[in-house]
KERO-232080 format. One record per atom (N, C-alpha, C): residue number from 0; x negated, y, z; residue in one letter; atom name; chain. Coordinates in Angstrom, 3 decimals. Atoms other than C-alpha are relative to their C-alpha. Layout:
N
- NUM:X:Y:Z:A:CA:A
...
***
This chain:
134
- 0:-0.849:-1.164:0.000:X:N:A
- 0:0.000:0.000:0.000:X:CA:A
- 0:-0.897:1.229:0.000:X:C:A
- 1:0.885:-1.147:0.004:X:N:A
- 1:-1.265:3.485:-0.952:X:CA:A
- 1:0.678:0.728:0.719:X:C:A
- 2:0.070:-0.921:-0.330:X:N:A
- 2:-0.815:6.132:0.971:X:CA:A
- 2:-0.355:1.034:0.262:X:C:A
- 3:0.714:-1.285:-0.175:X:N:A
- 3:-1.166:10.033:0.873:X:CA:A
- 3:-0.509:0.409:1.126:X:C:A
- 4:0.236:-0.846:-0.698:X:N:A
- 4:-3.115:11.658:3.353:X:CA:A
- 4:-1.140:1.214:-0.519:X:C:A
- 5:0.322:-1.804:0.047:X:N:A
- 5:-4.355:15.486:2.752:X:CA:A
- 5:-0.126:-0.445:-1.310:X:C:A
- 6:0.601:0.111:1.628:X:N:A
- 6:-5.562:14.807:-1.253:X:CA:A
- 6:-0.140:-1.387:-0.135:X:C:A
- 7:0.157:1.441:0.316:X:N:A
- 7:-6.547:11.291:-0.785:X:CA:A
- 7:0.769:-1.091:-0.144:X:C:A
- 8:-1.218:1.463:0.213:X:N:A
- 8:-4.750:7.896:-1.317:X:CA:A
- 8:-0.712:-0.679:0.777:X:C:A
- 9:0.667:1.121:-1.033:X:N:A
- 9:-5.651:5.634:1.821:X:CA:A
- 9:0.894:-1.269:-0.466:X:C:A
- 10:-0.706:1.280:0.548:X:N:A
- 10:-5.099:1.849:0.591:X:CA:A
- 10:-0.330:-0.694:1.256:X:C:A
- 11:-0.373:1.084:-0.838:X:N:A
- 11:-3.894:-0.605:3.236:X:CA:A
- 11:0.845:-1.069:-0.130:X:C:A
- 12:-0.184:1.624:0.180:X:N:A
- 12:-3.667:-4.300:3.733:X:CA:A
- 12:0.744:-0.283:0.806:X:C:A
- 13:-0.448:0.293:-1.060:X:N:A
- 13:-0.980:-5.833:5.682:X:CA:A
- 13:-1.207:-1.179:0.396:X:C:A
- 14:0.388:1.551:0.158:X:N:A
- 14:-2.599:-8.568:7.700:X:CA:A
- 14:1.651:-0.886:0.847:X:C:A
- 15:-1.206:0.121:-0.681:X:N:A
- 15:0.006:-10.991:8.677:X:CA:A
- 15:-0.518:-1.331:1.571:X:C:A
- 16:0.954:0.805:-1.179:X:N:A
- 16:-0.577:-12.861:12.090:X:CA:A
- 16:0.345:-1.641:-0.522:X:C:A
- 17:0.308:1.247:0.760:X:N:A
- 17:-1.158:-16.749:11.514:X:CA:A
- 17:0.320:-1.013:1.038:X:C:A
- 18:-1.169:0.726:-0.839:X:N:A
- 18:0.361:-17.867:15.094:X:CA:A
- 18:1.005:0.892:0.470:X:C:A
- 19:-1.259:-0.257:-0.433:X:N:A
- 19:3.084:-17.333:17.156:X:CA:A
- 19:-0.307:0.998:0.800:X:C:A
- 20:0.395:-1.184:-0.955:X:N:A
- 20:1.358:-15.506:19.707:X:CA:A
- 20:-0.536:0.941:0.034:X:C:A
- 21:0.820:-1.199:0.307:X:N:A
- 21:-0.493:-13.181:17.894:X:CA:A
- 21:0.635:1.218:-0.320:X:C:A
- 22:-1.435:-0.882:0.439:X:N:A
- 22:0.887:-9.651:17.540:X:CA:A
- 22:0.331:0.179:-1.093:X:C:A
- 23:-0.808:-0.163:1.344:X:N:A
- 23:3.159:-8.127:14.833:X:CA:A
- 23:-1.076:0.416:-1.381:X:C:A
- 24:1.155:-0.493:1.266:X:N:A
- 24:1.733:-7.111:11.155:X:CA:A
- 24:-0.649:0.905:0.014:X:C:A
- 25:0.494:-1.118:0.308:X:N:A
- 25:-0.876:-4.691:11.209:X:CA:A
- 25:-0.830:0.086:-0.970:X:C:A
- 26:0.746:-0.896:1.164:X:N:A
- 26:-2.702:-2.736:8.814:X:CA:A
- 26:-1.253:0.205:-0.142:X:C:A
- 27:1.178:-0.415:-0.255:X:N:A
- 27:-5.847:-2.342:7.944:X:CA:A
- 27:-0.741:0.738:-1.316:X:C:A
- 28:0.461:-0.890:1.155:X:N:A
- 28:-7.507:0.192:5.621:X:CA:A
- 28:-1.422:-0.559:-0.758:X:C:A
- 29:0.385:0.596:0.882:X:N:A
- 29:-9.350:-1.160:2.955:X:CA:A
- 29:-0.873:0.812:-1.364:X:C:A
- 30:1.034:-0.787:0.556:X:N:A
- 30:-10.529:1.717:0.979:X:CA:A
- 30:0.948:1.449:-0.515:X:C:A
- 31:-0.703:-1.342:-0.176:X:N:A
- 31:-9.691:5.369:-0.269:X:CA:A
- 31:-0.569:-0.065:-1.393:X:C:A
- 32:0.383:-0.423:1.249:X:N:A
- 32:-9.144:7.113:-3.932:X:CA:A
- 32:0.048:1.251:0.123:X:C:A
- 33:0.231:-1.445:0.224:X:N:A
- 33:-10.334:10.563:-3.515:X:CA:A
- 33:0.474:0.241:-1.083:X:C:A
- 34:-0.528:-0.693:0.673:X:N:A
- 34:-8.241:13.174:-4.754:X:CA:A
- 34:1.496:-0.295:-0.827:X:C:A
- 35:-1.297:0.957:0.673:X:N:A
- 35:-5.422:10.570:-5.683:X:CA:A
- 35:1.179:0.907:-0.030:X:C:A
- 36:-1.531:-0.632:-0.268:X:N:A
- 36:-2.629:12.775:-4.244:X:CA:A
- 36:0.023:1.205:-1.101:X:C:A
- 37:0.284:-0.641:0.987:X:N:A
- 37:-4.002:15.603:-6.759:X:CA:A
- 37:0.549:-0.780:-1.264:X:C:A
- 38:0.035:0.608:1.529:X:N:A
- 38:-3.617:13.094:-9.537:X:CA:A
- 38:1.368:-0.132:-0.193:X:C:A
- 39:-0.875:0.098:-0.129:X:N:A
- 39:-0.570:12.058:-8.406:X:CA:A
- 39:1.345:0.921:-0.528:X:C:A
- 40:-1.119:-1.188:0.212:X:N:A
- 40:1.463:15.530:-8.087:X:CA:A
- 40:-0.127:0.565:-1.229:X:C:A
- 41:-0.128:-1.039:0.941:X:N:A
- 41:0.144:16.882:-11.457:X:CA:A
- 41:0.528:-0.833:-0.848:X:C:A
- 42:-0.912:1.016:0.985:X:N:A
- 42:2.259:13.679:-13.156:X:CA:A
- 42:1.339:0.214:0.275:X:C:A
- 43:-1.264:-0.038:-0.136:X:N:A
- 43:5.709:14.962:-13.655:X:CA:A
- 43:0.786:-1.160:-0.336:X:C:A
- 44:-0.397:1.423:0.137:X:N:A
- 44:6.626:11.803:-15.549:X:CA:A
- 44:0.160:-0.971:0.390:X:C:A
- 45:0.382:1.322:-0.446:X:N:A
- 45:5.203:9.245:-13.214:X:CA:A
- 45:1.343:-0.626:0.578:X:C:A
- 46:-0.860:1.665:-0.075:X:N:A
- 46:7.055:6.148:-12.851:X:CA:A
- 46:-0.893:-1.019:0.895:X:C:A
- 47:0.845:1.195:-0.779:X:N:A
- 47:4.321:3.392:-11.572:X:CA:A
- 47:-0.973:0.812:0.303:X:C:A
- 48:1.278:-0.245:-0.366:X:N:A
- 48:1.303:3.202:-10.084:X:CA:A
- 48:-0.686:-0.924:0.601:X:C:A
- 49:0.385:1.158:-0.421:X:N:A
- 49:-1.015:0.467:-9.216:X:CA:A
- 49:-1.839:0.044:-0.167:X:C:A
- 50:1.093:-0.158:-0.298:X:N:A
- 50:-4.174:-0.306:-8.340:X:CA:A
- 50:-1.045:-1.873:-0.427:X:C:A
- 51:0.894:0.825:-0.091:X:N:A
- 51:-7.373:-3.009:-9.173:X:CA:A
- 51:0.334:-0.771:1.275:X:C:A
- 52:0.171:0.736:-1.750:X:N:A
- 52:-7.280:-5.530:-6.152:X:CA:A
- 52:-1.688:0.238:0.236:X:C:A
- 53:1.396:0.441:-0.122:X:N:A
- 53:-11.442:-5.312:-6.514:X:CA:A
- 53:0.079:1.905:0.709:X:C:A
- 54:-0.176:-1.622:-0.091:X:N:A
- 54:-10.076:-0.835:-6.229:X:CA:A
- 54:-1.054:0.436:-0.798:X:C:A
- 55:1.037:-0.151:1.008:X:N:A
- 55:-12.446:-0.385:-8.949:X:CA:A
- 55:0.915:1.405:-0.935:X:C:A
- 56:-0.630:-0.962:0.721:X:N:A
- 56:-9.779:1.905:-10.831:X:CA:A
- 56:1.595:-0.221:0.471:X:C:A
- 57:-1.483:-0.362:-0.378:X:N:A
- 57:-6.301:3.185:-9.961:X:CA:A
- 57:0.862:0.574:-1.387:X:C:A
- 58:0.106:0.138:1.422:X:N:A
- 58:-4.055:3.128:-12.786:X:CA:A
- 58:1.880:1.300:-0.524:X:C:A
- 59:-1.483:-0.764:0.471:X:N:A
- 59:-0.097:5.840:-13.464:X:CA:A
- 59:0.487:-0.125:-1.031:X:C:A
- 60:-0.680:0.283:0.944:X:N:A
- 60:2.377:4.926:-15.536:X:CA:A
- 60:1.223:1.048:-0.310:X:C:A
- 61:-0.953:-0.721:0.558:X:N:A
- 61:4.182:7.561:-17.132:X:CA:A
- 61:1.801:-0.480:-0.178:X:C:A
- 62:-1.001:0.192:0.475:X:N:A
- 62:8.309:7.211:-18.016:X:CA:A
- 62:-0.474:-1.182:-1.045:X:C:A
- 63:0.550:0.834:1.711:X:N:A
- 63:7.238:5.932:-21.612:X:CA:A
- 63:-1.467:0.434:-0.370:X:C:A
- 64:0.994:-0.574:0.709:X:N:A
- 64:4.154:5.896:-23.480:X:CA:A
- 64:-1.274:0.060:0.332:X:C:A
- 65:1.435:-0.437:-0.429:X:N:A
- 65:1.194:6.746:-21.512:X:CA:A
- 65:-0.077:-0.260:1.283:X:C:A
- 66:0.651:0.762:-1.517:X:N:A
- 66:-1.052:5.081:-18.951:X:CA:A
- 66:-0.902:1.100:0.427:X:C:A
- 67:1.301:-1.225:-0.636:X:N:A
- 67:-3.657:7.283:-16.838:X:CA:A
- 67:-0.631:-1.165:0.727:X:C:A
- 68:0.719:0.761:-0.945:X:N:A
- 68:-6.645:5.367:-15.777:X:CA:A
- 68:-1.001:0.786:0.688:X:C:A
- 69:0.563:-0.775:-0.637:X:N:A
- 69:-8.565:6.777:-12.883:X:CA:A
- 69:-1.137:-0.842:0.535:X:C:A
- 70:1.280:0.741:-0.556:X:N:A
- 70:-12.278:5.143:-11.766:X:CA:A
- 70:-0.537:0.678:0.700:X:C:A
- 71:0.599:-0.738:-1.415:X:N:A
- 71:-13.967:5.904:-8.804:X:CA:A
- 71:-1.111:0.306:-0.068:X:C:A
- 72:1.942:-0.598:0.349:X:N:A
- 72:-17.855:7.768:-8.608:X:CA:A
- 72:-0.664:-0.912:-0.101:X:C:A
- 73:0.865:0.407:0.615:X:N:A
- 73:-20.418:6.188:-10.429:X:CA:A
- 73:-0.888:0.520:0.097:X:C:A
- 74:1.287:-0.580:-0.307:X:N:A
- 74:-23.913:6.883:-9.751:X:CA:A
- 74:-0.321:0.470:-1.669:X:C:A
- 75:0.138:-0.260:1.702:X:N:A
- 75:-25.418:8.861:-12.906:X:CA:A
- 75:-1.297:0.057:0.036:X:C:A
- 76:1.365:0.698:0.335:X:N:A
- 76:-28.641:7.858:-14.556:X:CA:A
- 76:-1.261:1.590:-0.183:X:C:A
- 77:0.510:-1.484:0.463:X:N:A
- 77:-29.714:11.699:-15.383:X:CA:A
- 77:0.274:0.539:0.841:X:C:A
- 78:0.138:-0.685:-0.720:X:N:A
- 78:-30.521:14.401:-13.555:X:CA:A
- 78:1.476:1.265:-0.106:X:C:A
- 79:-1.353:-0.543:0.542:X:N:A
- 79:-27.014:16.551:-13.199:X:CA:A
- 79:0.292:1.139:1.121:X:C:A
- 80:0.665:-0.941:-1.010:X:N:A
- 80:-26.716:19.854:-11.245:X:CA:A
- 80:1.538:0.907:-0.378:X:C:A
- 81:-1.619:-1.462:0.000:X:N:A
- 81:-23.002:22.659:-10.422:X:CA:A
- 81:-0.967:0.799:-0.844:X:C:A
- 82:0.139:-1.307:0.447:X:N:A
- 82:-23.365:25.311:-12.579:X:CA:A
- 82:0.249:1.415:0.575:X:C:A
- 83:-0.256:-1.398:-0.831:X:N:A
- 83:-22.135:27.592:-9.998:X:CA:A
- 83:-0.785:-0.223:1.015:X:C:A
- 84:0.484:0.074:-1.158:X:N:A
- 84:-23.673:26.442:-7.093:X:CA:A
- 84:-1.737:-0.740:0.253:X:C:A
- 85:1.122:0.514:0.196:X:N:A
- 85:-26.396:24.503:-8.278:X:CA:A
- 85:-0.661:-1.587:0.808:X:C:A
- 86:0.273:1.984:-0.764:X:N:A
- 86:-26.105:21.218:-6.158:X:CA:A
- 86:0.041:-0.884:-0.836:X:C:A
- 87:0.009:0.967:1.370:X:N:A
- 87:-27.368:18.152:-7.954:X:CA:A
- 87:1.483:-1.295:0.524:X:C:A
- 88:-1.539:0.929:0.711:X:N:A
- 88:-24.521:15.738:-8.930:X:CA:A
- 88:-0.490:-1.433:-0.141:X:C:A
- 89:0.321:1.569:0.343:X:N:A
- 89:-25.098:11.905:-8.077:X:CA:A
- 89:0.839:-0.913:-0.302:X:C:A
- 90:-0.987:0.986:0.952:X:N:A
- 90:-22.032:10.265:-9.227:X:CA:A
- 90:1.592:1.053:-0.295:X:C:A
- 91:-0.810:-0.975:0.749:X:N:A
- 91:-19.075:11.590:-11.292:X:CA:A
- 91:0.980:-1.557:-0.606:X:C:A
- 92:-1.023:0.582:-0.023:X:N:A
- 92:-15.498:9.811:-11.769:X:CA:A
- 92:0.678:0.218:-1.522:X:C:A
- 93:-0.913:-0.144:1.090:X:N:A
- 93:-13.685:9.308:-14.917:X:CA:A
- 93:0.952:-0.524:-0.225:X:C:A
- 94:-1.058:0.239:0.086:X:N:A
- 94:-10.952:9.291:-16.186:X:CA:A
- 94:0.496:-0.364:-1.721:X:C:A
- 95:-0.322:0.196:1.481:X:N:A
- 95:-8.850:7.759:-19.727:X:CA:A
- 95:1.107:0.388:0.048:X:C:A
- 96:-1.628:-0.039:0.179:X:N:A
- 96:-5.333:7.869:-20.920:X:CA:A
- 96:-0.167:-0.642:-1.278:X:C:A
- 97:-0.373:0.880:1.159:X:N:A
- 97:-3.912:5.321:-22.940:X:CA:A
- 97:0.877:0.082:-0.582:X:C:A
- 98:-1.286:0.054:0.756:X:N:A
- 98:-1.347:5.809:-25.625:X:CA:A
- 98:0.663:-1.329:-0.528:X:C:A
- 99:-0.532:1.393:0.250:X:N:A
- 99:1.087:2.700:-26.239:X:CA:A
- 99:0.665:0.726:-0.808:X:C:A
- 100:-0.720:0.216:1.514:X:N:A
- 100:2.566:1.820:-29.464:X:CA:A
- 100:1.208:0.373:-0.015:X:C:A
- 101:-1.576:0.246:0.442:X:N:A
- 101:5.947:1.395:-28.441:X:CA:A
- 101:0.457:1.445:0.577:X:C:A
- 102:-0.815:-1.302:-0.898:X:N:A
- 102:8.144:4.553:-27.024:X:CA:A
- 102:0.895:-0.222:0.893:X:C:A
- 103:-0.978:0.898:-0.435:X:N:A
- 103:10.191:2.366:-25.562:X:CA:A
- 103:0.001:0.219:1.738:X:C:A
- 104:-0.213:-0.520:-1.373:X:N:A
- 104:11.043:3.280:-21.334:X:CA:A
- 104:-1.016:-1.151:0.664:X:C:A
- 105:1.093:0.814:-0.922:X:N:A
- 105:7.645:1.367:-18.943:X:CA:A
- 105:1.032:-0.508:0.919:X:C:A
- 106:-0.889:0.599:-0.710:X:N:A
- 106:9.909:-1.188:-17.034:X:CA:A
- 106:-0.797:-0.655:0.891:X:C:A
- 107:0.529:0.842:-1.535:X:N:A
- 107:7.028:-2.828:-14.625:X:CA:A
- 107:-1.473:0.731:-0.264:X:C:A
- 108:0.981:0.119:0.798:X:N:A
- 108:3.471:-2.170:-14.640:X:CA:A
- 108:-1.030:-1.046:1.483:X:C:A
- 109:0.528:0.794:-0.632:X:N:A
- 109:0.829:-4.696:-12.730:X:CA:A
- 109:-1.781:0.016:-0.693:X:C:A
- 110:1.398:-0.175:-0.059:X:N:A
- 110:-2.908:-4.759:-12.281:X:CA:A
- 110:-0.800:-0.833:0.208:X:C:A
- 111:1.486:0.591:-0.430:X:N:A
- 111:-6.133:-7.250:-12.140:X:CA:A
- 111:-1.144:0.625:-0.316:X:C:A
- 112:1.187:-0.612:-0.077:X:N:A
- 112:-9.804:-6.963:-11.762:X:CA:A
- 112:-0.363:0.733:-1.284:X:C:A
- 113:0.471:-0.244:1.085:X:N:A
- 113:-10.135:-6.319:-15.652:X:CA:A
- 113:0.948:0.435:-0.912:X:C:A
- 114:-0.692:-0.401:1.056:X:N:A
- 114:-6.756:-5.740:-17.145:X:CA:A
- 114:1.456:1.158:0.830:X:C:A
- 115:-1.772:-0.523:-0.337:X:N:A
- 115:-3.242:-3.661:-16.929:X:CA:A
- 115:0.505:-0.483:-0.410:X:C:A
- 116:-1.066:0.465:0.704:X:N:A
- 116:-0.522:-5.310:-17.595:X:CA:A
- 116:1.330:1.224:-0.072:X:C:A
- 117:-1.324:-0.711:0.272:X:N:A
- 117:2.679:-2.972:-19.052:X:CA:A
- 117:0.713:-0.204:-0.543:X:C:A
- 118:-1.182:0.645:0.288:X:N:A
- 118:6.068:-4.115:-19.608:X:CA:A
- 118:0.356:1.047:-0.503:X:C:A
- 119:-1.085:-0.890:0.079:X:N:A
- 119:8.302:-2.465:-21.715:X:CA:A
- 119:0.918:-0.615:-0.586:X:C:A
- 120:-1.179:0.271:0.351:X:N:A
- 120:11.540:-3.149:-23.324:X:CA:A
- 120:0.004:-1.273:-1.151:X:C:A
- 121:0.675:0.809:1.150:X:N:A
- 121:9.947:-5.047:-26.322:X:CA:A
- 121:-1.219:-0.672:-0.187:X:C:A
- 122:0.897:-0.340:0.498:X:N:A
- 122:7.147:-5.346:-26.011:X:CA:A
- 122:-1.201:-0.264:2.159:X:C:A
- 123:0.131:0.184:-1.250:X:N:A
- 123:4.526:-6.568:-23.150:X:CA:A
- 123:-1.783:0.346:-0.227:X:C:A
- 124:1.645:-0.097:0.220:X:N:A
- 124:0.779:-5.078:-22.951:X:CA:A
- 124:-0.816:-0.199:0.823:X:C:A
- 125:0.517:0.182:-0.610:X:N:A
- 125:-1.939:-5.982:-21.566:X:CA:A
- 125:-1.559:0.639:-0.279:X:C:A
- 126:0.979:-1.202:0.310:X:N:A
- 126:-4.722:-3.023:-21.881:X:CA:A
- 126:-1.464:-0.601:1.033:X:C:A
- 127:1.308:0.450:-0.367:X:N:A
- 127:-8.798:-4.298:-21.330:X:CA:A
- 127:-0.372:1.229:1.043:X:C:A
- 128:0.934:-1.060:-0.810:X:N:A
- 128:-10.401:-1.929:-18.410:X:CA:A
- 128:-1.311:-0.618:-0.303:X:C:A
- 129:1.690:-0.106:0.238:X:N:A
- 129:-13.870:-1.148:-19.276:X:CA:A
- 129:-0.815:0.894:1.008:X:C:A
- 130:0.905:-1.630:-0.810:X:N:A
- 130:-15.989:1.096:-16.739:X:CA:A
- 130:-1.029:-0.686:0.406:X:C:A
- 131:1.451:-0.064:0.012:X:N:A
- 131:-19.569:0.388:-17.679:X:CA:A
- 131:-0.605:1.139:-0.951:X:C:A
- 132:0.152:-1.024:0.742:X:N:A
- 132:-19.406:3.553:-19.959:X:CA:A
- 132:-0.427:1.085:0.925:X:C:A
- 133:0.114:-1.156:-0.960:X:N:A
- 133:-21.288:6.581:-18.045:X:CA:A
- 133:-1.343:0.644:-0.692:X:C:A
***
C-alpha cells in the first residue's frame, strides 16, 4: 500500500501474524518514492497506479491511453553539477510515458519486476520496463 506523506509515497507491507497468539496485522515500511505525491497531483486523468514488487519503478495509468513510468535515482557515470547552485549531482530519476494503441477506457493495470501489464476493453498489454538507460 502506498501512501502520501508530505511529497513522498511511503510503501507498506501488511505482515499478517502466523499464530493465534500473535498480535493483529501490522505494517511495515518497505521503501519510499520521492516526490510521488508531486507526480501524483499533477495527473488529472489518473485512474491506476502500481508499483514493481522489486520498487524499482512506480508506474500511473491515465483514463485511456497513456502510462507514466517513474524510476527511482540512479547513480550517474559523469561528472554533473546545479546550474544555480552549483552542487554536484550523483544520481538523477527518470521518467517515460507510454502511448497505447488502443483509445479504448484502462480497465485494470498490474505490475512485475520487468513488465506492466494494461487491460483495456480489447485489447490486453503488456509493456517491457527497461531502466539500464542513463
Amino acid at each position: 500500500m502506498c501512501l502520501r506523506h508530505d511529497v513522498d509515497g511511503f510503501i507498506w507491507q501488511p505482515e499478517i501474524p502466523v499464530a493465534e497468539n500473535t498480535p493483529p496485522v501490522s505494517w511495515r515500511h518497505v521503501g519510499t518514492f520521492n516526490a510521488f505525491g508531486y507526480v501524483q497531483a499533477s495527473k488529472q486523468q489518473r485512474k491506476f497506479s502500481t508499483c514493481a514488487p522489486n520498487l524499482s519503478f512506480v508506474a500511473v495509468a491515465d483514463c485511456a491511453r497513456h502510462l507514466y513510468v517513474y524510476h527511482g535515482p540512479k547513480p550517474v557515470a559523469t561528472s554533473l553539477h546545479n546550474r544555480k547552485t552549483g552542487q554536484k549531482i550523483g544520481a538523477i530519476s527518470r521518467q517515460q510515458v507510454v502511448s497505447l494503441e488502443s483509445s479504448d477506457e484502462i480497465l485494470g493495470l498490474r505490475a512485475n519486476d520487468s513488465h506492466i501489464f494494461v487491460l483495456c476493453r480489447r485489447v490486453l498489454y503488456a509493456v517491457r520496463v527497461v531502466d539500464d538507460v542513463l
